[in-house]
N, C-alpha and C positions, 0 to 999 in steps of 0.2 A: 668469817675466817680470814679474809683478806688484812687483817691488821697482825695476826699471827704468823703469817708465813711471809719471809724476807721476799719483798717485791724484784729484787734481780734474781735472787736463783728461779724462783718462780717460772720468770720469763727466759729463761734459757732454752734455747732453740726455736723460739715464737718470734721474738723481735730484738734479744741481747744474742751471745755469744759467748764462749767460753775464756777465761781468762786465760787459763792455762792449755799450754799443748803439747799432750805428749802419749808415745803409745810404747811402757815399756814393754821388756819380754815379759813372758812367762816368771811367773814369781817375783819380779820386782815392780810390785806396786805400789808396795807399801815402803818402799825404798826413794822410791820418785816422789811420792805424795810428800814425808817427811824434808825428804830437800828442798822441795816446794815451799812448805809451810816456812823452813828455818831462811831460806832465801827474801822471802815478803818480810818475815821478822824483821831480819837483820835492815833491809830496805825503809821499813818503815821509821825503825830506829833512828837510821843515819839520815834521814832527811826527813826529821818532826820540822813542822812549820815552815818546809818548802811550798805547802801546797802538792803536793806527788797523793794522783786522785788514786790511779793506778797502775801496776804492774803487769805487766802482760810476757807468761814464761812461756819459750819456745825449748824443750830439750829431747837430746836423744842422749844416748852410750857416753856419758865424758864431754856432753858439751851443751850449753845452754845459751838463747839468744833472749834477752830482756828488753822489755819497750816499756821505758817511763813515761806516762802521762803526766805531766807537772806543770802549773800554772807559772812558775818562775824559773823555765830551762839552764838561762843562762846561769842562775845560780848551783846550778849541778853539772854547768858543762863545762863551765869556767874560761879562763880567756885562750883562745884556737885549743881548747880539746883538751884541757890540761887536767884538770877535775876528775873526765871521763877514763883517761889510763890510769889514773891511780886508783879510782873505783874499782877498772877491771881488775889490778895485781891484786886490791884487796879483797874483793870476791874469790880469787882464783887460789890465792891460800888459805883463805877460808873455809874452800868447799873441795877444792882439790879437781877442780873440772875447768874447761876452759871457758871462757863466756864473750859474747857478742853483748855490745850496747849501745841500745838506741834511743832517746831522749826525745818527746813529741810535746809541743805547746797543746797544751786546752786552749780551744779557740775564744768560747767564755767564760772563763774562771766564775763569774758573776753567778750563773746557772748550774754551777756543777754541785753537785749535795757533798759531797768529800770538802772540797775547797770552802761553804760555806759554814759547815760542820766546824769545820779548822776554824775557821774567822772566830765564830762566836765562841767556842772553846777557851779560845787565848784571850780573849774579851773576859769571859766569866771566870778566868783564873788571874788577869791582873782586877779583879773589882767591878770593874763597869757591871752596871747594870745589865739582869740577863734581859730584860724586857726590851730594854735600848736597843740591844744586839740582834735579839731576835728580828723586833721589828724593820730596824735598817737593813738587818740580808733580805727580810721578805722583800722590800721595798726597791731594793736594787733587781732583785732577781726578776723581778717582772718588769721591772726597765729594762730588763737586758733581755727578753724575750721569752720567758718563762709562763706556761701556760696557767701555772698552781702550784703551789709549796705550803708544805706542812712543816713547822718544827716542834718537836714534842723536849720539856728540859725535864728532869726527875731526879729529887733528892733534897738537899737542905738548903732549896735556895734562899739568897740571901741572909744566910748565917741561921734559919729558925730552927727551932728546936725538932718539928714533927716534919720531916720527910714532905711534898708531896711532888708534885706534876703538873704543867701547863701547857696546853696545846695555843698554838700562833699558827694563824695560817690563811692565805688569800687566794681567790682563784678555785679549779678544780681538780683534785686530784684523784680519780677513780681506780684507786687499789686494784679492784676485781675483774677491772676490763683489761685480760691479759693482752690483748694489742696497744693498751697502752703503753708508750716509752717515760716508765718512773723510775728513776735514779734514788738510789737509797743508800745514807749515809749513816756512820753509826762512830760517836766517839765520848770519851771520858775528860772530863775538866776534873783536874787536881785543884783544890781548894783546901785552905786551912780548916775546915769544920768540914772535910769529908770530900766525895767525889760527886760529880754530878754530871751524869749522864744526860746525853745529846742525840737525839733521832732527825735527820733529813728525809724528806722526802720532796722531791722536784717531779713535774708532770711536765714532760716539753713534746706532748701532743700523739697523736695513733698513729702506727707504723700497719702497712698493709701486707708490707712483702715480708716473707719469713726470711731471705735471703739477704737482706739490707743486714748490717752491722753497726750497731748502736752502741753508747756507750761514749758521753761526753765527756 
């Protein structure tokens, strides 16, 4: 069962942590959830092919505190902060709440399954070969200190006619051992002959303490 069930929510409270934080009142939850979701939307949107692994929402009553994880900051924070306030005004008419923002470097973009996800994505939507792609993120990522990586690609690659799937992958990566720290990334390539689907999954080794915060 361990290929079926998403490897981060899985390990939520074991070795990952919760993206979001928030405790509304009574009866607004489904009120906070919806914000949430249209908030990552809207984030993901505006910075396709920044690399921005993750969002990280802090809110209460009227007000939300955001942490981008992005492998290329200064392209979202722009020159002394300039980027960053016109993000907030445009959040803040958006949503109609106030927002805090804070921007953090992924320390190895190399190892992160979002950011490699993205790589190869934008590789198999300008042409390149999906094999090429695969195999050079595998290849970096265990240069860069990665225990095991899996890529899975699904659909009509390279233009054929019948659909299928190819798995790439070097190293170890053990699904099922929930003290494992696996990173799991999930994205779609636009292609002329259709869409084609992208699975990361990155192993960067066992986490003991429940208490540690993972999440490269």
């Amino acid at each position: 069962m361990g290929q079926k069930v998403n490897p981060n929510g899985i390990r939520i409270g074991i070795v990952k942590s919760w993206d979001s934080t928030w405790f509304p009142p009574k009866g607004s939850y489904a009120k906070y959830l919806l914000q949430d979701t249209a908030i990552r939307k809207y984030l993901t949107k505006l910075f396709k092919g920044l690399g921005v692994a993750r969002v990280e929402i802090q809110a209460t009553e009227g007000t939300a505190t955001i942490t981008i994880h992005a492998a290329k900051p200064g392209l979202i924070i722009g020159q002394q902060g300039s980027k960053i306030e016109e993000l907030r005004i445009k959040l803040e008419k958006e949503f109609g709440i106030k927002f805090g923002i804070n921007v953090v470097e992924i320390p190895k973009p190399a190892i992160n399954a979002f950011v490699i996800a993205e790589s190869v994505s934008q590789q198999v939507e300008r042409r390149i070969s999906y094999r090429r792609a695969a195999k050079v993120a595998i290849d970096k990522a265990l240069e860069a200190g990665a225990k095991g990586i899996k890529i899975k690609l699904g659909g009509r690659l390279n233009g054929v006619e019948i659909a299928r799937s190819e798995f790439f992958s070097k190293g170890r990566v053990p699904l099922q051992t929930l003290r494992a720290n696996i990173e799991y990334a999930y994205l779609i390539a636009n292609t002329t002959y259709g869409t084609i689907g992208i699975k990361v999954w990155v192993y960067h080794g066992d986490v003991f303490s429940r208490t540690k915060k993972t999440g490269k």
